[in-house]
N, CA, C and O atoms as CSV, one atom per row, in Angstrom:
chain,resi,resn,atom,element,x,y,z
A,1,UNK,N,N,0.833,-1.175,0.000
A,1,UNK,CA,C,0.000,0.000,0.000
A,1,UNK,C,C,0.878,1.238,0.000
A,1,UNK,O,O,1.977,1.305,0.550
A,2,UNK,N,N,0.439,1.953,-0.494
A,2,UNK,CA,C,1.133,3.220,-0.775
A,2,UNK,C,C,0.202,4.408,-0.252
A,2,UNK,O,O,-0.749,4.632,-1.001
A,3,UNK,N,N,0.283,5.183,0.842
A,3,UNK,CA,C,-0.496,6.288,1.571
A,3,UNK,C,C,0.203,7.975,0.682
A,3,UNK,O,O,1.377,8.307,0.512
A,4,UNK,N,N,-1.103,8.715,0.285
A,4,UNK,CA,C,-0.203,10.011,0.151
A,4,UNK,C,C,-1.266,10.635,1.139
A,4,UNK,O,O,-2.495,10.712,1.143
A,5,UNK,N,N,0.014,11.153,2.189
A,5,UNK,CA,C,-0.876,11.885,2.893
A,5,UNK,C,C,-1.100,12.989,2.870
A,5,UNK,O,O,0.014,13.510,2.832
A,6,UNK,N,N,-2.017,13.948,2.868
A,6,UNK,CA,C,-2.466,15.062,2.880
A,6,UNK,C,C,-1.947,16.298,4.008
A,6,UNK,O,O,-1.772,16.014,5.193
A,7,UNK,N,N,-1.757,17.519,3.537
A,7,UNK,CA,C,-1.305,18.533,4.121
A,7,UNK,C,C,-2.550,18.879,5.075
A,7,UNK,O,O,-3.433,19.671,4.744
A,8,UNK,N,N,-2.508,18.044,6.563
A,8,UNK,CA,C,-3.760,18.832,7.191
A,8,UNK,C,C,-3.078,19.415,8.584
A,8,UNK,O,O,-2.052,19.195,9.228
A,9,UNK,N,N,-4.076,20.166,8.668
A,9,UNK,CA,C,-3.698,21.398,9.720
A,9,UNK,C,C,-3.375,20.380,10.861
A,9,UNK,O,O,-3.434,19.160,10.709
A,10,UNK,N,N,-3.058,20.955,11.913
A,10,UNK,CA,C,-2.327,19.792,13.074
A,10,UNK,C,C,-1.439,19.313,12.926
A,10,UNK,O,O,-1.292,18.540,13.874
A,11,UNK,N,N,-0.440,19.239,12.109
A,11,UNK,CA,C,0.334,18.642,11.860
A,11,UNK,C,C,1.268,18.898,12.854
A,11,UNK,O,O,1.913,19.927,12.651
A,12,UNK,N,N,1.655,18.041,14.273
A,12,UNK,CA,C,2.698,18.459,14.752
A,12,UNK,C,C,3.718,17.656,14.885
A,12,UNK,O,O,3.566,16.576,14.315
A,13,UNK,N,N,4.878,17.833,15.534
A,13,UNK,CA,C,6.160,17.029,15.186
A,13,UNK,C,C,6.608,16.562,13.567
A,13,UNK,O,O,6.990,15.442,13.229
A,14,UNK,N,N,6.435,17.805,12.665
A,14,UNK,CA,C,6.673,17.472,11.271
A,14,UNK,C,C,8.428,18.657,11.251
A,14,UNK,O,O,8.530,19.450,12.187
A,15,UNK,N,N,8.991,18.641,10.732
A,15,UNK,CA,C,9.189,17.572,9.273
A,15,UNK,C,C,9.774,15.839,9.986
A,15,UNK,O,O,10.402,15.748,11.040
A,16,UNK,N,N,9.412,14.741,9.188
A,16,UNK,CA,C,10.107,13.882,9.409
A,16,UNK,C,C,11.274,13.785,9.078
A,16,UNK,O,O,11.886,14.694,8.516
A,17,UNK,N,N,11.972,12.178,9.508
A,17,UNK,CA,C,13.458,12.219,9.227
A,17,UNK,C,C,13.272,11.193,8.765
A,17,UNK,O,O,13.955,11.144,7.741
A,18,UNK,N,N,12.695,10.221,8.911
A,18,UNK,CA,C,12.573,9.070,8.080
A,18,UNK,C,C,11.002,8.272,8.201
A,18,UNK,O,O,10.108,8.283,9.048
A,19,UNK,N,N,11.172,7.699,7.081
A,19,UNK,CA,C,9.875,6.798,6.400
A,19,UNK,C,C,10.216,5.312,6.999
A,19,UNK,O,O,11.277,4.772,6.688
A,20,UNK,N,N,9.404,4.760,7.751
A,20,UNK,CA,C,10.017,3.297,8.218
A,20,UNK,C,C,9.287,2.228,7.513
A,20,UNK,O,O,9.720,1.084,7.643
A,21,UNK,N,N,8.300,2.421,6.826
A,21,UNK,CA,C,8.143,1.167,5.516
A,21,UNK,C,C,7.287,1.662,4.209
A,21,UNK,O,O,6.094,1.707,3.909
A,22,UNK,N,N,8.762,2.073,3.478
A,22,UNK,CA,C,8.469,2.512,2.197
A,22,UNK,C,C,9.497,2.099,0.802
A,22,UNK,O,O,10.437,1.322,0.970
A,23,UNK,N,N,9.253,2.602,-0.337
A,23,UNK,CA,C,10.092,1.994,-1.370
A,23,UNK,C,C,10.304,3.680,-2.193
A,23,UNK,O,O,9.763,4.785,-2.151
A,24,UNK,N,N,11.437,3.005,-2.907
A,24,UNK,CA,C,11.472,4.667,-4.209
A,24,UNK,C,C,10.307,5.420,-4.905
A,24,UNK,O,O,10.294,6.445,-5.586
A,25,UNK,N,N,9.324,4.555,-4.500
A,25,UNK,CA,C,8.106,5.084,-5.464
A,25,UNK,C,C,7.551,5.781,-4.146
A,25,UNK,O,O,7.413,6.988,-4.342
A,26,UNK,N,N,7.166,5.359,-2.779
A,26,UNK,CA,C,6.138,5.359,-1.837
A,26,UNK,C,C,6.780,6.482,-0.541
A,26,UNK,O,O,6.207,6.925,0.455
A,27,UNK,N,N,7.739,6.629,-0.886
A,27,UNK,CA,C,8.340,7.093,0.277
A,27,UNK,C,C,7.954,8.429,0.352
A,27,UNK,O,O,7.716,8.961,-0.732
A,28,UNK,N,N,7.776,9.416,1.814
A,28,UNK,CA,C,6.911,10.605,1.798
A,28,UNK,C,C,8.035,11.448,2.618
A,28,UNK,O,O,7.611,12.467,3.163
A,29,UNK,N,N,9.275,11.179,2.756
A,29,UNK,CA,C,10.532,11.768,2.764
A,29,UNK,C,C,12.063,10.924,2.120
A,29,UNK,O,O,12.183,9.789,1.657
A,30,UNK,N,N,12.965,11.883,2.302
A,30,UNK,CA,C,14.209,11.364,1.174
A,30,UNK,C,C,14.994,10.248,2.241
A,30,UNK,O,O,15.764,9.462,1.690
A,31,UNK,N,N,14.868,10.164,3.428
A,31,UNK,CA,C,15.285,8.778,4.060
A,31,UNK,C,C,14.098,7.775,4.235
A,31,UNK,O,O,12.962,8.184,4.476
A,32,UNK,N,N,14.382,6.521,4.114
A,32,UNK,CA,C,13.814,5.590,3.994
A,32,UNK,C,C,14.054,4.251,4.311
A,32,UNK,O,O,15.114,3.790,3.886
A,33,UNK,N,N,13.240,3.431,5.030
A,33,UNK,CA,C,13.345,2.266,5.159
A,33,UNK,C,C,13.048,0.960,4.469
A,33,UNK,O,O,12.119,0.464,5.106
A,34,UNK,N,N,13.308,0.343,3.703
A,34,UNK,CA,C,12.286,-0.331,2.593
A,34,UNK,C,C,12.556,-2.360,2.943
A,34,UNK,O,O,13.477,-2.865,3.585
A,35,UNK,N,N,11.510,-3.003,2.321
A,35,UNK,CA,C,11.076,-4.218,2.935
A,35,UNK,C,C,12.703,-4.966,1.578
A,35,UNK,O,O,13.428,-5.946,1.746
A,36,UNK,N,N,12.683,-4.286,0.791
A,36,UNK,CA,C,14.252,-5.123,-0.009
A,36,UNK,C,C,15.008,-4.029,0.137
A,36,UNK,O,O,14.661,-2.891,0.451
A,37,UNK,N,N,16.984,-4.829,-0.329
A,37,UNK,CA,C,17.558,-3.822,-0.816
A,37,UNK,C,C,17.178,-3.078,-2.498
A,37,UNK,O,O,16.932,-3.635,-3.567
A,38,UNK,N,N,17.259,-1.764,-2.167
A,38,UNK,CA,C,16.604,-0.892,-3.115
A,38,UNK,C,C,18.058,0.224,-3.264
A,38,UNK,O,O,18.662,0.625,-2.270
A,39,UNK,N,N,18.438,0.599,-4.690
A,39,UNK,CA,C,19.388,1.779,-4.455
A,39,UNK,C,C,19.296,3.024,-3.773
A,39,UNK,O,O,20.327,3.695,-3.823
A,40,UNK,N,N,18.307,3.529,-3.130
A,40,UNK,CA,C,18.318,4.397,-2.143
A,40,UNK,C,C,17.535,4.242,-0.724
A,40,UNK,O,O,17.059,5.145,-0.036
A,41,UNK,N,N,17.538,2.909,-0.497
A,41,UNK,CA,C,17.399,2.632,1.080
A,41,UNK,C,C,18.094,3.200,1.798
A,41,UNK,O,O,19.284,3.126,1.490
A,42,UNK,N,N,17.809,3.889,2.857
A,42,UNK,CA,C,18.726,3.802,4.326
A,42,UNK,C,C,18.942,2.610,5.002
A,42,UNK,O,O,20.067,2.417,5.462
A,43,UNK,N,N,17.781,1.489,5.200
A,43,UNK,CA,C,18.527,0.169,5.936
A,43,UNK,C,C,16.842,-0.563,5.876
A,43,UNK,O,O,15.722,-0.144,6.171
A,44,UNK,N,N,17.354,-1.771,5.366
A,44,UNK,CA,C,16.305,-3.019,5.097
A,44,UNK,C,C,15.586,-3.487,6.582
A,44,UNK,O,O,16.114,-3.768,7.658
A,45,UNK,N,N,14.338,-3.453,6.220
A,45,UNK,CA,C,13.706,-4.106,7.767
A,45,UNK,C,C,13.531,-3.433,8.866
A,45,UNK,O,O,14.262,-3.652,9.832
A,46,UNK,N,N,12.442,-2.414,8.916
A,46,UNK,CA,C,12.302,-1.282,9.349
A,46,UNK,C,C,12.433,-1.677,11.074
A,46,UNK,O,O,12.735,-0.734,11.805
A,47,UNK,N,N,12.257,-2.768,11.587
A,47,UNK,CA,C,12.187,-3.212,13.031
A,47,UNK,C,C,13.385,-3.561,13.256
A,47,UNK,O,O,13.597,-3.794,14.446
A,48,UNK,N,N,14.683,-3.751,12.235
A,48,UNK,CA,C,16.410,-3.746,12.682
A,48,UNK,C,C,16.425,-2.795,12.540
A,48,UNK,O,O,17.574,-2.674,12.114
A,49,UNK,N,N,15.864,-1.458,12.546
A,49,UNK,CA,C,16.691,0.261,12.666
A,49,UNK,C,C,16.389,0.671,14.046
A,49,UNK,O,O,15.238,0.315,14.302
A,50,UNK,N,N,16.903,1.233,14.982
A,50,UNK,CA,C,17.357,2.082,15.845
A,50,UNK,C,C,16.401,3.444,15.215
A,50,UNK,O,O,16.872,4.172,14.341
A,51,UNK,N,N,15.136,3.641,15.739
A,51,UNK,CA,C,14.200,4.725,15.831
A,51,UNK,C,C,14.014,5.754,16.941
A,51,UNK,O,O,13.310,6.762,17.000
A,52,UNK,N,N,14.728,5.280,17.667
A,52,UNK,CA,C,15.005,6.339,19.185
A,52,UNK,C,C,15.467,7.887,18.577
A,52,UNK,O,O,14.821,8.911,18.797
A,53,UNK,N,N,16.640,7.827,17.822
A,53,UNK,CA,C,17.134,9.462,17.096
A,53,UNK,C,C,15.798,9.852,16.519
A,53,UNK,O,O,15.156,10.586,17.271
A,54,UNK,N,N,15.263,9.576,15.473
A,54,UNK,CA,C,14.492,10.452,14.395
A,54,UNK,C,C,13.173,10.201,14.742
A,54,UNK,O,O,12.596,9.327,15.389
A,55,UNK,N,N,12.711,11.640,13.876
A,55,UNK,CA,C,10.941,11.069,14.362
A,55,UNK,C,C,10.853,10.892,12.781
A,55,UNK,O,O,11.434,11.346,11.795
A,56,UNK,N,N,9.585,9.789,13.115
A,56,UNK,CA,C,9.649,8.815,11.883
A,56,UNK,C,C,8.004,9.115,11.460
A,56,UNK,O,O,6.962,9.424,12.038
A,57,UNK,N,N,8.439,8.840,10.170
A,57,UNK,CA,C,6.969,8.369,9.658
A,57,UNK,C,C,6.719,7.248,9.211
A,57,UNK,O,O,7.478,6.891,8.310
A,58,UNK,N,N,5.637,6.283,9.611
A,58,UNK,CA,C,5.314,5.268,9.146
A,58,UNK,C,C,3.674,4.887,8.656
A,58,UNK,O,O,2.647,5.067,9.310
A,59,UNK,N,N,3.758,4.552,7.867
A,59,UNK,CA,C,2.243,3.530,7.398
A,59,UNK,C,C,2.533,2.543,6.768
A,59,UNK,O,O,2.789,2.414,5.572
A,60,UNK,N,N,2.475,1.447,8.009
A,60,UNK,CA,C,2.908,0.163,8.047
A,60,UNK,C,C,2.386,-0.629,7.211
A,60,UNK,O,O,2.008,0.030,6.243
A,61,UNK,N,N,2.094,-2.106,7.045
A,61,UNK,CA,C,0.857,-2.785,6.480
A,61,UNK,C,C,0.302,-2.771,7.795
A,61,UNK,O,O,0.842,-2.556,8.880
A,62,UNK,N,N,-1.057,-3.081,7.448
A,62,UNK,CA,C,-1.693,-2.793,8.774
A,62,UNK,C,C,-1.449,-4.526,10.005
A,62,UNK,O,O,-1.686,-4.690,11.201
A,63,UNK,N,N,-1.041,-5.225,9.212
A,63,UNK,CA,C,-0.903,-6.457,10.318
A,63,UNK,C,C,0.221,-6.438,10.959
A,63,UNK,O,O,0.635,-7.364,11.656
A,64,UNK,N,N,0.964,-5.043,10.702
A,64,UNK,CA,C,2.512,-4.958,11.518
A,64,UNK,C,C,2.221,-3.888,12.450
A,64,UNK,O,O,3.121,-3.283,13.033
A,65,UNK,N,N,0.999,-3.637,12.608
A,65,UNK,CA,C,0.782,-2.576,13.720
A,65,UNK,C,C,0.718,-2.655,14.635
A,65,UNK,O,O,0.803,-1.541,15.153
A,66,UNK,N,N,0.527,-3.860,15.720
A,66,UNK,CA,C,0.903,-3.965,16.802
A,66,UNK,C,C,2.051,-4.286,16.967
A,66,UNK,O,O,2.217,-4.384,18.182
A,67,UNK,N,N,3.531,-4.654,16.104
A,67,UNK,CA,C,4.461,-4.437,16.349
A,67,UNK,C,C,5.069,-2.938,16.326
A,67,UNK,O,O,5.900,-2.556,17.150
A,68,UNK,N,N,4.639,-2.269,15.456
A,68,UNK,CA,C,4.785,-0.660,15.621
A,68,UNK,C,C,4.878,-0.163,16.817
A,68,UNK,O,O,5.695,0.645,17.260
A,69,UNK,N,N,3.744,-0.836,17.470
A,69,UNK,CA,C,3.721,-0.124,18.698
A,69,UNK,C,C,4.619,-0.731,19.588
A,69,UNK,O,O,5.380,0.043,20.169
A,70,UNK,N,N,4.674,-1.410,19.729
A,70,UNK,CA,C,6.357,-2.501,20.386
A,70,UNK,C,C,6.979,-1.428,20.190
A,70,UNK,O,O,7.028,-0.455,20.943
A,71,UNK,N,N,7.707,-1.636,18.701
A,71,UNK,CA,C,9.047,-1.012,18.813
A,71,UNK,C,C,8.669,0.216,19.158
A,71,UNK,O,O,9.624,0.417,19.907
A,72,UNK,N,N,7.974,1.331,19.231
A,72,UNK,CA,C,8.036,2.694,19.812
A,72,UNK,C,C,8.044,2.512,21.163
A,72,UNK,O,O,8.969,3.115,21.708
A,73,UNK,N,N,7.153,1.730,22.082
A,73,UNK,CA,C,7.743,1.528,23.432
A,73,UNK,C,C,8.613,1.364,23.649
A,73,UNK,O,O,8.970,2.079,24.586
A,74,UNK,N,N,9.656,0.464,23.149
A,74,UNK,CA,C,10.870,-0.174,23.387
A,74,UNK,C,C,11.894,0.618,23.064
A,74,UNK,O,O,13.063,0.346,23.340
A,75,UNK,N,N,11.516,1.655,22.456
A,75,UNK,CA,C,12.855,2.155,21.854
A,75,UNK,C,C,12.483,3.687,22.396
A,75,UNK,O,O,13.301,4.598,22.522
A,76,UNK,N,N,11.354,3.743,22.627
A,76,UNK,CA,C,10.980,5.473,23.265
A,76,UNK,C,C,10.952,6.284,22.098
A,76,UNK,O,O,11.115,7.496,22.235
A,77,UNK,N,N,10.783,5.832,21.056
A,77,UNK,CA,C,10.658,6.498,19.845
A,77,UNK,C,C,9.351,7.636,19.169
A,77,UNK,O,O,8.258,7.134,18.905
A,78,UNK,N,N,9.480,8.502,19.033
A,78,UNK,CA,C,8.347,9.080,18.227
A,78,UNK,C,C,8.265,8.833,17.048
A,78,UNK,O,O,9.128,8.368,16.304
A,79,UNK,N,N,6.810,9.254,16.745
A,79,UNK,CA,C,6.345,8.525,15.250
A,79,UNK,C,C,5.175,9.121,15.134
A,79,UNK,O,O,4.492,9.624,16.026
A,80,UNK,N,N,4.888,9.018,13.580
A,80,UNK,CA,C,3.506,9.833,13.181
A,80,UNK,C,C,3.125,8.545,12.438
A,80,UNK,O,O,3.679,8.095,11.434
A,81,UNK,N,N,1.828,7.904,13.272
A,81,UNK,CA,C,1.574,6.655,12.384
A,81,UNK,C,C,0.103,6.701,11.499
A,81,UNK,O,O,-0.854,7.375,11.880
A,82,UNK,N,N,0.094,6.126,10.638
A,82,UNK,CA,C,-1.158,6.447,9.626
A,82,UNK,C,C,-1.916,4.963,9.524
A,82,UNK,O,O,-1.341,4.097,8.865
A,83,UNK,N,N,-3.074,4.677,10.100
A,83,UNK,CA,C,-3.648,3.431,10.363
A,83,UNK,C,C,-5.037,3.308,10.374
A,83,UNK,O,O,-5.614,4.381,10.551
A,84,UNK,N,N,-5.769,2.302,10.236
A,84,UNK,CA,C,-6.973,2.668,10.255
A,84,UNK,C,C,-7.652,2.383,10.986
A,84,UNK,O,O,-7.333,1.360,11.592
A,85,UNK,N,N,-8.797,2.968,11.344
A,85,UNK,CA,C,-9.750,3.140,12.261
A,85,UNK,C,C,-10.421,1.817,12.787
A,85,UNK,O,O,-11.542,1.721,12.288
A,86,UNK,N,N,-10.202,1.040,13.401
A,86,UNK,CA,C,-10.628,-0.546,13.953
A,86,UNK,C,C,-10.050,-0.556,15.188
A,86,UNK,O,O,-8.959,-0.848,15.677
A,87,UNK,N,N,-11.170,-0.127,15.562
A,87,UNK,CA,C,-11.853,-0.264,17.146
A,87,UNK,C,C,-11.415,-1.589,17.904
A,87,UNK,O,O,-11.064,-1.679,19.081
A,88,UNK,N,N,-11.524,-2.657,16.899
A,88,UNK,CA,C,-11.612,-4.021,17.727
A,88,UNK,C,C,-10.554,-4.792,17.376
A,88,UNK,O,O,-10.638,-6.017,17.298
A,89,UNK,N,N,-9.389,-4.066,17.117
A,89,UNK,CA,C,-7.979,-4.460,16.521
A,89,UNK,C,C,-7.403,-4.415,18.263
A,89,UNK,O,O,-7.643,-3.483,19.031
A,90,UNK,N,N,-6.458,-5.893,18.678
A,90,UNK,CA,C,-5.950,-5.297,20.063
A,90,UNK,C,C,-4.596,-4.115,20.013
A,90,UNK,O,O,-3.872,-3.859,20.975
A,91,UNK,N,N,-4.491,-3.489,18.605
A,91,UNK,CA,C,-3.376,-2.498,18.860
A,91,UNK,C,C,-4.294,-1.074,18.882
A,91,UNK,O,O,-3.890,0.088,18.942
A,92,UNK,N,N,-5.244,-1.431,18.832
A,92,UNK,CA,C,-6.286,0.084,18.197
A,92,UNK,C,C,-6.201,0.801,19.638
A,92,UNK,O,O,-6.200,2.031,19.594
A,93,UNK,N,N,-6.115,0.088,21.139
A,93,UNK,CA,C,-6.401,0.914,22.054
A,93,UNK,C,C,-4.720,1.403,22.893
A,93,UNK,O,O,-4.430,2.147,23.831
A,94,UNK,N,N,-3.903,0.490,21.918
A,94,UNK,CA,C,-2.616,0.800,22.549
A,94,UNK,C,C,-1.915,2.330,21.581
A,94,UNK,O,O,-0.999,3.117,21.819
A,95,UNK,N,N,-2.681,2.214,20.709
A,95,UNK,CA,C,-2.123,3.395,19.801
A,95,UNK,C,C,-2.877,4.324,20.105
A,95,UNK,O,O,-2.311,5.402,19.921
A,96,UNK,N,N,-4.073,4.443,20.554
A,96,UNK,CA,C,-4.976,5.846,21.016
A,96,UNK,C,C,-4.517,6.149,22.654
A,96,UNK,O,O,-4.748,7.253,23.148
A,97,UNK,N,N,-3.709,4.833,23.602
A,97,UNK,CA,C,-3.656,5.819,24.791
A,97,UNK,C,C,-1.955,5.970,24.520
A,97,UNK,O,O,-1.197,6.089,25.482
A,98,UNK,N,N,-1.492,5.953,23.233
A,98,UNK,CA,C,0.237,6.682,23.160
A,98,UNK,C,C,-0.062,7.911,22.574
A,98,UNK,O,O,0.787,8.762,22.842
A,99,UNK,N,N,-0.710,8.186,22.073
A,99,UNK,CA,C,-1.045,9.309,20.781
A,99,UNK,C,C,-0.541,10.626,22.146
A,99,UNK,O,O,-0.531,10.520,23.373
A,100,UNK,N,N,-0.229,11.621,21.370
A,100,UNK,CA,C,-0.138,12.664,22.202
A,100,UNK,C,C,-1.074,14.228,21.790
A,100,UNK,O,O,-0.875,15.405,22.093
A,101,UNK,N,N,-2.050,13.594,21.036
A,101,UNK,CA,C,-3.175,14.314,20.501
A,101,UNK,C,C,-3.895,13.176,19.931
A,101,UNK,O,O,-3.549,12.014,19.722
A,102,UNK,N,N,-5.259,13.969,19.685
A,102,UNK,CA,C,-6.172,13.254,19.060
A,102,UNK,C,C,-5.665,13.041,17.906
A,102,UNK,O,O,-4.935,13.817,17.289
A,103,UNK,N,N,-6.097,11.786,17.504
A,103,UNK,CA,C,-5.710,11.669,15.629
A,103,UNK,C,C,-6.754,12.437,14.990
A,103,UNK,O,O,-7.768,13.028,15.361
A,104,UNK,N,N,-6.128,12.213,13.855
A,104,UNK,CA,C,-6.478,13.325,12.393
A,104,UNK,C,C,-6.921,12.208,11.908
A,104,UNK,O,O,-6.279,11.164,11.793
A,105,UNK,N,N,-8.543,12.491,11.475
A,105,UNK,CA,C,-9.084,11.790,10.411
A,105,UNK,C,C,-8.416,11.919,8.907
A,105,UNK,O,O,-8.407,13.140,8.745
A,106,UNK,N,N,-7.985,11.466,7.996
A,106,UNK,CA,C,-7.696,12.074,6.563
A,106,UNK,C,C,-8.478,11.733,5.575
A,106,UNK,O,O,-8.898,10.600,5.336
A,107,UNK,N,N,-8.786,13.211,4.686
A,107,UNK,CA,C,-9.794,12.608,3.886
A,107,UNK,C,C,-9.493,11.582,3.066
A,107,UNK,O,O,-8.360,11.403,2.619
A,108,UNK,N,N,-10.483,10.851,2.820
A,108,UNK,CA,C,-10.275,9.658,1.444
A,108,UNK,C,C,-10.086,10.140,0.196
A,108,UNK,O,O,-10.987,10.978,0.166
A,109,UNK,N,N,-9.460,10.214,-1.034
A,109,UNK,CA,C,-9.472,10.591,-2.275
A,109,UNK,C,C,-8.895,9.269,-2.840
A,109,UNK,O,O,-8.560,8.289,-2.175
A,110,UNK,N,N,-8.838,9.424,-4.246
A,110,UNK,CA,C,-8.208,8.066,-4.911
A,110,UNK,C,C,-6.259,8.170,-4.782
A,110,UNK,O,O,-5.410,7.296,-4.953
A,111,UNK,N,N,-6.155,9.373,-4.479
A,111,UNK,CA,C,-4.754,9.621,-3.928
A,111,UNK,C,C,-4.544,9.550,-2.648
A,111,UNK,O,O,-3.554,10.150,-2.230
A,112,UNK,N,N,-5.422,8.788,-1.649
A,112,UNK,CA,C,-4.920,8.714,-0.559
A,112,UNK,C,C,-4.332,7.149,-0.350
A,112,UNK,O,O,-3.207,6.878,0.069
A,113,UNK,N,N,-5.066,6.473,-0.630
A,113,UNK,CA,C,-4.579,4.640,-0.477
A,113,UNK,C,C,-4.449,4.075,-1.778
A,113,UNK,O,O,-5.508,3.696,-2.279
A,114,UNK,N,N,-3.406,3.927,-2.451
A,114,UNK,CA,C,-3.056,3.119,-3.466
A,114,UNK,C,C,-2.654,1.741,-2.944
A,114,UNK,O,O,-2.058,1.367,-1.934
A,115,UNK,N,N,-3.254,1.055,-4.110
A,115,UNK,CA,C,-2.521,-0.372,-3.860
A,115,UNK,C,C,-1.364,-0.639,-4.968
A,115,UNK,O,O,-1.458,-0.466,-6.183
A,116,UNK,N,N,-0.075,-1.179,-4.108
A,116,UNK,CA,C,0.452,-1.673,-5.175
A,116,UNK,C,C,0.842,-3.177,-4.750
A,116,UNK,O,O,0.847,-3.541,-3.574
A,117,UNK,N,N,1.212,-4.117,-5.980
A,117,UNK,CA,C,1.037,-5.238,-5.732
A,117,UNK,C,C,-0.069,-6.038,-5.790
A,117,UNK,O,O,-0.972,-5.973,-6.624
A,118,UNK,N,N,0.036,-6.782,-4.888
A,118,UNK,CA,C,-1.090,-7.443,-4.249
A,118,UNK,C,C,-2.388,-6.586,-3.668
A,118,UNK,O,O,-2.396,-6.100,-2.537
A,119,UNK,N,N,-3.208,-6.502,-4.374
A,119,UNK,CA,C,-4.640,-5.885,-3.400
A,119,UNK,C,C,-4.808,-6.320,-2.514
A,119,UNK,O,O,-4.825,-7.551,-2.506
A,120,UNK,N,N,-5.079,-5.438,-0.983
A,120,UNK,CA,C,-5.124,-5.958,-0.184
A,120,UNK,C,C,-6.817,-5.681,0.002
A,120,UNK,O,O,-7.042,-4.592,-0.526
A,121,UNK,N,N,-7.597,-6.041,0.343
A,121,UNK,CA,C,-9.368,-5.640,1.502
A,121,UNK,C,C,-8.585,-5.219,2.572
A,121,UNK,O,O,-7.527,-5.733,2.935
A,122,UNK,N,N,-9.398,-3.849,3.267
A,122,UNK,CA,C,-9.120,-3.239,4.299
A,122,UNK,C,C,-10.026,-2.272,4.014
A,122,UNK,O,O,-9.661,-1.129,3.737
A,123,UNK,N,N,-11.249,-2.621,4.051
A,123,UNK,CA,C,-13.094,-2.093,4.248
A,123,UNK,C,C,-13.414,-2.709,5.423
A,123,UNK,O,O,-13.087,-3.892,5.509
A,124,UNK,N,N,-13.998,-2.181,6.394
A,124,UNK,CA,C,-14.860,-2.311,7.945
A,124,UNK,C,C,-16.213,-2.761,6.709
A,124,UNK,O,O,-16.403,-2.485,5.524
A,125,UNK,N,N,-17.083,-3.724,7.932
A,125,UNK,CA,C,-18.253,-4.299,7.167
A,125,UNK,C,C,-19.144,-3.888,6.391
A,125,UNK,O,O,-19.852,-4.547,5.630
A,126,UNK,N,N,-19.104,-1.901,6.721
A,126,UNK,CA,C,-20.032,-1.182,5.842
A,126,UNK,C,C,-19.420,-0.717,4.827
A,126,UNK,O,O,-19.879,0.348,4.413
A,127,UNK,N,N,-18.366,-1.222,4.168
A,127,UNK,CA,C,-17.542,-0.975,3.212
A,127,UNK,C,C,-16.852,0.248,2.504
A,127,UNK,O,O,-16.623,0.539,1.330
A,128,UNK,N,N,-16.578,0.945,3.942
A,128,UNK,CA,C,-15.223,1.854,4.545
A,128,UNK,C,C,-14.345,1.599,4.692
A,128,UNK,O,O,-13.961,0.446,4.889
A,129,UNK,N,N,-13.495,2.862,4.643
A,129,UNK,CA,C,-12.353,2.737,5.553
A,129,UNK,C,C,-11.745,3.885,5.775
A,129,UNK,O,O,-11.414,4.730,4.943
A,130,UNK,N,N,-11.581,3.894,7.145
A,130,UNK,CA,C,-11.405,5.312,7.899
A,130,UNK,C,C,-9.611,5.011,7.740
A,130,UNK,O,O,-9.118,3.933,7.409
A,131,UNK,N,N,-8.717,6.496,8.133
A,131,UNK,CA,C,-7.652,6.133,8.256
A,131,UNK,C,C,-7.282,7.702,8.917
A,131,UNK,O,O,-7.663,8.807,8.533
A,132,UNK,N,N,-6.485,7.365,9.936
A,132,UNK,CA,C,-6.072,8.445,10.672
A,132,UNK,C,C,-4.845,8.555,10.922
A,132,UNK,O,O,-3.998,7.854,10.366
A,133,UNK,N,N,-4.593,9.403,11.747
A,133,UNK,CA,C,-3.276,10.010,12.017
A,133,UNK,C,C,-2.764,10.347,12.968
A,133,UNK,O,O,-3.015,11.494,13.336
A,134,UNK,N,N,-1.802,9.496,13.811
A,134,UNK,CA,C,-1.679,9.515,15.201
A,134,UNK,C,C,-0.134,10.343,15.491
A,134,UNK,O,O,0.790,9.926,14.793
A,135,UNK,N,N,0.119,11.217,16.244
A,135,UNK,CA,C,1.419,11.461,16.682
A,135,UNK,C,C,1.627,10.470,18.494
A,135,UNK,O,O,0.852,10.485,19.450
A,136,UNK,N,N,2.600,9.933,18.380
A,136,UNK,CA,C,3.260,9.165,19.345
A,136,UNK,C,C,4.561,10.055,19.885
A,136,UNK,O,O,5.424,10.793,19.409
A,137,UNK,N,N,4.113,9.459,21.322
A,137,UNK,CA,C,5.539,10.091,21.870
A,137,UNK,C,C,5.962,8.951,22.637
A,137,UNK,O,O,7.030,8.981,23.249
């Protein structure tokens, strides 16, 4: 999946320093973490980098999101994470009591969630999908 996220007001703890799972096409700053070696990676395997220095941006796949939240505990790391709205996910309540503001809803457009690859489903039963925007401290 490929997220472009939108310039919305609130934005705090910006600019980032690095993207922790992205590729040359997807990445939403010039450091980057990517799932292969790629000619302009910073370092393969976004959970072997040391995230404590930089505040990061990530929009994970969404089944690596309760490790997200691991490694930001563990490492005391900040992060601006982009995820979606599922209430009944067991990382959904560990990421709303780290947030250090309310998340940012973002609007949907056809430029907000691309798929690349593999299509993934990631519609709630009424065939949505919310996606927000959390700052972590």
């Amino acid at each position: 999946m490929r997220c472009h996220v939108p310039n919305t007001s609130g934005n705090i703890r910006d600019p980032h320093q690095v993207d922790r799972f992205a590729s040359m096409t997807s990445t939403q700053v010039p450091v980057y973490n990517s799932l292969y070696l790629d000619p302009c990676t910073s370092g393969v395997d976004a959970f072997a980098q040391d995230w404590s220095q930089t505040n990061t941006f990530t929009n994970p796949p969404f089944a690596l999101l309760h490790w997200v939240t691991k490694q930001l505990c563990q490492q005391g790391a900040t992060a601006t994470i982009i995820a979606p709205k599922w209430t009944s996910q067991p990382w959904y309540k560990e990421l709303k009591r780290m947030a250090v503001a309310p998340p940012i809803r973002l609007p949907m457009s056809k430029q907000t969630l691309v798929t690349t690859g593999r299509a993934e489903q990631h519609k709630t039963q009424d065939g949505r999908l919310t996606l927000e925007k959390y700052v972590e401290n």
